[in-house]
C-alpha positions as CSV (number, residue, x, y, z in Angstrom):
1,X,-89.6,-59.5,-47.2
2,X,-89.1,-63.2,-47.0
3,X,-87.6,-65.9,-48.8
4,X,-85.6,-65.6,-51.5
5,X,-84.7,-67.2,-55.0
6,X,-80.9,-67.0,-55.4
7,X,-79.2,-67.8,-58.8
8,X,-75.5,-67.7,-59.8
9,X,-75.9,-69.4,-63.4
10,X,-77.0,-66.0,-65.3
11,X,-74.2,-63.2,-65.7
12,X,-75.0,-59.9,-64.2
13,X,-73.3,-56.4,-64.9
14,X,-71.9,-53.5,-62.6
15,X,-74.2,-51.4,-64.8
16,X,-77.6,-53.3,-64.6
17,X,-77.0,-53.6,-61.0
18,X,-76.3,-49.5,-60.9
19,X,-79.5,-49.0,-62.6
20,X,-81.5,-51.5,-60.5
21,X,-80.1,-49.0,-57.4
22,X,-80.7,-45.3,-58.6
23,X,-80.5,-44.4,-54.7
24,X,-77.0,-46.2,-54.2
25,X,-75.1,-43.3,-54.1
26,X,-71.0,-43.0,-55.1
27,X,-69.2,-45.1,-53.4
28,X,-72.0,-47.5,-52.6
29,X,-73.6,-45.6,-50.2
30,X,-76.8,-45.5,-48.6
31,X,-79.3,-43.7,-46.5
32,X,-82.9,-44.0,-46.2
33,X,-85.1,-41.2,-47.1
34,X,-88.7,-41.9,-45.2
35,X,-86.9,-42.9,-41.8
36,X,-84.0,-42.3,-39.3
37,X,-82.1,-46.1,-39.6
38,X,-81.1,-47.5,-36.3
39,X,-78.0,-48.5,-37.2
40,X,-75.0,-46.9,-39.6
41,X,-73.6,-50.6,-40.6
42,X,-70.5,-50.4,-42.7
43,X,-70.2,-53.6,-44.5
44,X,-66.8,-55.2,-45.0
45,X,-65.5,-57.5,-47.4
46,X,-61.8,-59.1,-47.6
47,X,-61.0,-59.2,-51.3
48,X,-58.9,-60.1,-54.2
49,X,-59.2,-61.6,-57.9
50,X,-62.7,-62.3,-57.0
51,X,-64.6,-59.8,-59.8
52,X,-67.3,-62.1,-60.7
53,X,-68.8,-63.3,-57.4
54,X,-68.7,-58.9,-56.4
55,X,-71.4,-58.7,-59.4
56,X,-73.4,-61.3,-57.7
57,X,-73.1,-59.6,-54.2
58,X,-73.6,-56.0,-55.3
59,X,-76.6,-57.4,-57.2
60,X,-78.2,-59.3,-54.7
61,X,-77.4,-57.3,-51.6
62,X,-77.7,-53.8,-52.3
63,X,-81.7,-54.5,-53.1
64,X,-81.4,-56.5,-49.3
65,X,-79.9,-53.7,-47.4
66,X,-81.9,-51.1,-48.4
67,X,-85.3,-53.1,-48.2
68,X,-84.2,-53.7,-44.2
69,X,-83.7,-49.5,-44.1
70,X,-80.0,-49.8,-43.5
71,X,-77.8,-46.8,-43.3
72,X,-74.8,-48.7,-45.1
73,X,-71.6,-48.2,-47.0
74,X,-70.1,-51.1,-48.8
75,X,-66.1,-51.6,-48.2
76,X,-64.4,-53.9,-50.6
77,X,-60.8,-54.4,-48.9
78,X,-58.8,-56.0,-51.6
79,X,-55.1,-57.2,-50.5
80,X,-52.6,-55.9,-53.3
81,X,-49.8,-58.1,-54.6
82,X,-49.9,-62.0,-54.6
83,X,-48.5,-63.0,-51.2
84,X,-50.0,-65.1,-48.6
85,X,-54.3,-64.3,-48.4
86,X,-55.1,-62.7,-44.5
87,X,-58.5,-62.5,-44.2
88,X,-58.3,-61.5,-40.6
89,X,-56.1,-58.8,-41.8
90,X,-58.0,-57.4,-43.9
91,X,-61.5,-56.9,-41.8
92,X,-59.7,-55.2,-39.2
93,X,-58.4,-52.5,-41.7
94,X,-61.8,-52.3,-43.2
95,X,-63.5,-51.6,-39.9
96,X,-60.4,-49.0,-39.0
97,X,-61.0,-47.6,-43.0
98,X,-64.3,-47.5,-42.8
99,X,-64.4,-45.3,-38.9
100,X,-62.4,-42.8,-41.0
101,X,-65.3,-41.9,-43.2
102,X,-68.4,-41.8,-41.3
103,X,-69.3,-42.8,-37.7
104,X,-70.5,-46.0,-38.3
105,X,-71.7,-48.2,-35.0
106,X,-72.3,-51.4,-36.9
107,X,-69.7,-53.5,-38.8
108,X,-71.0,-56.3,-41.1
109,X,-67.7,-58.8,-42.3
110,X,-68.5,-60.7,-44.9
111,X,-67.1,-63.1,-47.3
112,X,-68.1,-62.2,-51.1
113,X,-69.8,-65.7,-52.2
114,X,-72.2,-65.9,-49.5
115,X,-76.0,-64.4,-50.2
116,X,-78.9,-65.2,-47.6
117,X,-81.8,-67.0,-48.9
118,X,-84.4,-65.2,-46.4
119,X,-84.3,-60.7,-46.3
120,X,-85.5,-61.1,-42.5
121,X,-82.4,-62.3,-41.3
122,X,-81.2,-58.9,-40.6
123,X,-78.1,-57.5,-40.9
124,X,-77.3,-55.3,-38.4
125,X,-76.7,-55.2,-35.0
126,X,-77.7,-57.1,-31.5
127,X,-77.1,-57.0,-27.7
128,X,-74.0,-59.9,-29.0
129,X,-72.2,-60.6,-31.4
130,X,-74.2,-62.1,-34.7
131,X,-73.3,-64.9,-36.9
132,X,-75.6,-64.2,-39.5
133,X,-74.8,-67.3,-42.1
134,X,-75.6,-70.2,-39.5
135,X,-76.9,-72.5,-42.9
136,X,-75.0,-72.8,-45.8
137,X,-75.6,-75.0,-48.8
138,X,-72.4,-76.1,-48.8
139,X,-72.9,-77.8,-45.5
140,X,-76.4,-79.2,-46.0
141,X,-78.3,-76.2,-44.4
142,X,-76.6,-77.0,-41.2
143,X,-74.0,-75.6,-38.2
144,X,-70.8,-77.7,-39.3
145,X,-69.8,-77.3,-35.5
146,X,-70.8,-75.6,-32.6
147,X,-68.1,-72.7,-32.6
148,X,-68.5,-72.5,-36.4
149,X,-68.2,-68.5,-36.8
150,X,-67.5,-68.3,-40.3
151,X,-68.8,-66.3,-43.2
152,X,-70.2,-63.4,-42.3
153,X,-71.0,-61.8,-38.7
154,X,-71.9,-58.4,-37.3
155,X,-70.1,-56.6,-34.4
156,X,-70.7,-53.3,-32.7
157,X,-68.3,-51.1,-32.5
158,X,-67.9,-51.3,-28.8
159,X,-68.5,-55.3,-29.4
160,X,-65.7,-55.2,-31.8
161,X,-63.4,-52.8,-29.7
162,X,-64.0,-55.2,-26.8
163,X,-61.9,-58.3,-28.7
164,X,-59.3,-56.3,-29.8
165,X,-60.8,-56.8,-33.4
166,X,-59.5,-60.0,-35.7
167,X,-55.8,-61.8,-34.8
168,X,-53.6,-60.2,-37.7
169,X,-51.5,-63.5,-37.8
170,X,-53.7,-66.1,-39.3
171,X,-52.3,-66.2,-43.0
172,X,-53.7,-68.5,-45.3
173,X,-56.8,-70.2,-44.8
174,X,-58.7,-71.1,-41.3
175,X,-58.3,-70.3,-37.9
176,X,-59.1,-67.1,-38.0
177,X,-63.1,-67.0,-37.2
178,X,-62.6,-69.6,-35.0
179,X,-60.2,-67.4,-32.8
180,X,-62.7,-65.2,-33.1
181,X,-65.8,-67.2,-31.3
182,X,-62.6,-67.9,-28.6
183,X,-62.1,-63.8,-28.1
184,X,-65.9,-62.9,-28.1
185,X,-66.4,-65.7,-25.5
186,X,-63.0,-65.0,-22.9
187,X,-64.6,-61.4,-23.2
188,X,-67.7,-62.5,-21.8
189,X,-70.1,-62.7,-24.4
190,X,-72.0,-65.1,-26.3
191,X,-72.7,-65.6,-30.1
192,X,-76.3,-65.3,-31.1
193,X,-77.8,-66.7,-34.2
194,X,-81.0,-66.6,-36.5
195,X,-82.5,-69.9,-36.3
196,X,-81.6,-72.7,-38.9
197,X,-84.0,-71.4,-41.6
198,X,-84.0,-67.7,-41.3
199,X,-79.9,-67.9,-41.5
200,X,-80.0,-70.1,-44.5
201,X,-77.5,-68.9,-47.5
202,X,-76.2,-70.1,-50.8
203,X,-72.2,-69.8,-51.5
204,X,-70.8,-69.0,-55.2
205,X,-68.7,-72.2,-55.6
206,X,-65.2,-71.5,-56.7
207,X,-61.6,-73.1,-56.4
208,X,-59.5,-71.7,-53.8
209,X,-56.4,-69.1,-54.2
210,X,-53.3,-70.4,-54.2
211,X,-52.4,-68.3,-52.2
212,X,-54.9,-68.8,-49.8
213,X,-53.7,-72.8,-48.6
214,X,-54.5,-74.0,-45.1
215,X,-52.8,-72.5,-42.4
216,X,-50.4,-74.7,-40.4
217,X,-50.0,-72.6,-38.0
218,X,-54.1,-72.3,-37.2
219,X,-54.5,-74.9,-34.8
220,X,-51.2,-73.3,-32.6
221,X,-52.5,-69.8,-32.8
222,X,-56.0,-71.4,-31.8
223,X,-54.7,-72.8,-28.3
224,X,-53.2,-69.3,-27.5
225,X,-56.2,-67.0,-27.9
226,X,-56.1,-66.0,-24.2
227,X,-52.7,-64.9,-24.3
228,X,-52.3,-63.0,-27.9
229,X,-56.0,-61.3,-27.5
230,X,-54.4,-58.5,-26.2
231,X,-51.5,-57.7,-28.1
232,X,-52.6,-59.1,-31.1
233,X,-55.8,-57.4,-33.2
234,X,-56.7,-53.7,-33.3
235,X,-53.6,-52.5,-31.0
236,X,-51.1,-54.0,-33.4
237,X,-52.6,-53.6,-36.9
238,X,-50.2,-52.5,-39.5
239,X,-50.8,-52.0,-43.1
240,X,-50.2,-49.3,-46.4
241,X,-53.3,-48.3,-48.7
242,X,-51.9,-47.9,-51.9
243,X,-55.0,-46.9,-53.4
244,X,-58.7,-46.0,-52.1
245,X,-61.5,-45.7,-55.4
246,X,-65.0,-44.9,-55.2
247,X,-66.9,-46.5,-57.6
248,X,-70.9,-46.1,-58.4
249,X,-71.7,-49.2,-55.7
250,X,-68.6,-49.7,-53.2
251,X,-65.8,-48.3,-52.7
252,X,-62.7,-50.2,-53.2
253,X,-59.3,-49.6,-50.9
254,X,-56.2,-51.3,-52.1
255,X,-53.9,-52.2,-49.1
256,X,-50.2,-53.5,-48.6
257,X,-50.8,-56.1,-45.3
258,X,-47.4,-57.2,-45.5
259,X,-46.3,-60.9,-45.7
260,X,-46.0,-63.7,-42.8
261,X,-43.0,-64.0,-40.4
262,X,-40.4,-66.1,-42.1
């Protein structure tokens, strides 16, 4: 384990990445034979229209996970339809999906172009809440901000339960892992980090959705954490799977989140 050498300019296939992972089992699950993992981390991903950069994630991560002995299951949470993107939305029905399928106590959310450059940043678990990609390329290998949050993070359940999950109202883009830091801290906890090098991670670069334009509400919904934390997250998710599949190295659930307030 150590550093890594992360590419995005040579195609990979679902089946290369299958055959690479004979012990992935369906529905892109995992369990190590030679040891009792610590942790049962169900890792989350918000999704849509984003086929290409899954290849590179499945191809990357499944090889990461099981060298750090996780007991995982891979959730891809894609938002049917082509309304307004919620992120938020979407990791909160993951982590509720996910509960309903094994008693997971570890919930990785993750965005689907982010890979970590190092396999010893771990991705599990910790006494607080973890932001895991603390260095991205995009942003010169540094924290953009303090509060930054973004990317992908681990809870515990009982971490996660504590915040009342992700605010379902942030549709479109930002806002939303920034209310996030807000919660964990009013809650009485702190955000811990790898250092600057261990957290490193390359991003697939891409356009944005459409669908997925800044949020103009973000910076209201921001100032208003301490009053919507508890009436907005886990308490008052709504939302329809249309369809769950289990394919050879995730398992896909196709959900109806419903479209913003007019």
């Amino acid at each position: 384990m150590g550093p890594l050498k992360i590419e995005f300019n040579q195609p990979v296939t679902l089946e290369e990445v299958k055959d690479q992972n004979p012990n992935v089992n369906f529905g892109g699950r995992f369990t190590p034979n030679d040891c009792i993992a610590l942790q049962k981390v169900a890792v989350i991903i918000p999704f849509r229209n984003r086929d290409e950069h899954l290849k590179y994630y499945l191809y990357y991560m499944h090889p990461i996970f099981q060298r750090q002995q996780l007991d995982y299951g891979i959730y891809v949470i894609n938002q049917d339809g082509e309304g307004t993107f919620n992120r938020a939305k979407l990791l909160n029905v993951g982590y509720m999906e996910a509960l309903k399928e094994y008693d997971y106590n570890c919930f990785v959310f993750s965005d689907v172009d982010l890979i970590p450059l190092d396999d010893r940043n771990l991705y599990r678990c910790f006494n607080q809440p973890r932001h895991l990609t603390v260095a991205m390329d995009k942003f010169g290998f540094r924290l953009p901000y303090t509060q930054f949050f973004g990317g992908a993070a681990s809870f515990s359940k009982e971490q996660y339960d504590k915040i009342n999950g992700f605010p379902n109202q942030y549709w479109g883009w930002g806002g939303e892992d920034d209310d996030i830091y807000n919660r964990v801290t009013i809650r009485g906890m702190e955000i811990s980090r790898p250092d600057g090098l261990l957290g490193r991670c390359r991003m697939i670069r891409h356009d944005r959705d459409d669908k997925n334009a800044d949020n103009p509400e973000r910076f209201n919904r921001l100032a208003r954490t301490r009053q919507t934390i508890d009436s907005d997250g886990l308490n008052s998710l709504t939302y329809t799977v249309i369809r769950t599949e289990k394919f050879n190295l995730y398992t896909k659930i196709t959900v109806d989140v419903g479209s913003p307030p007019r």
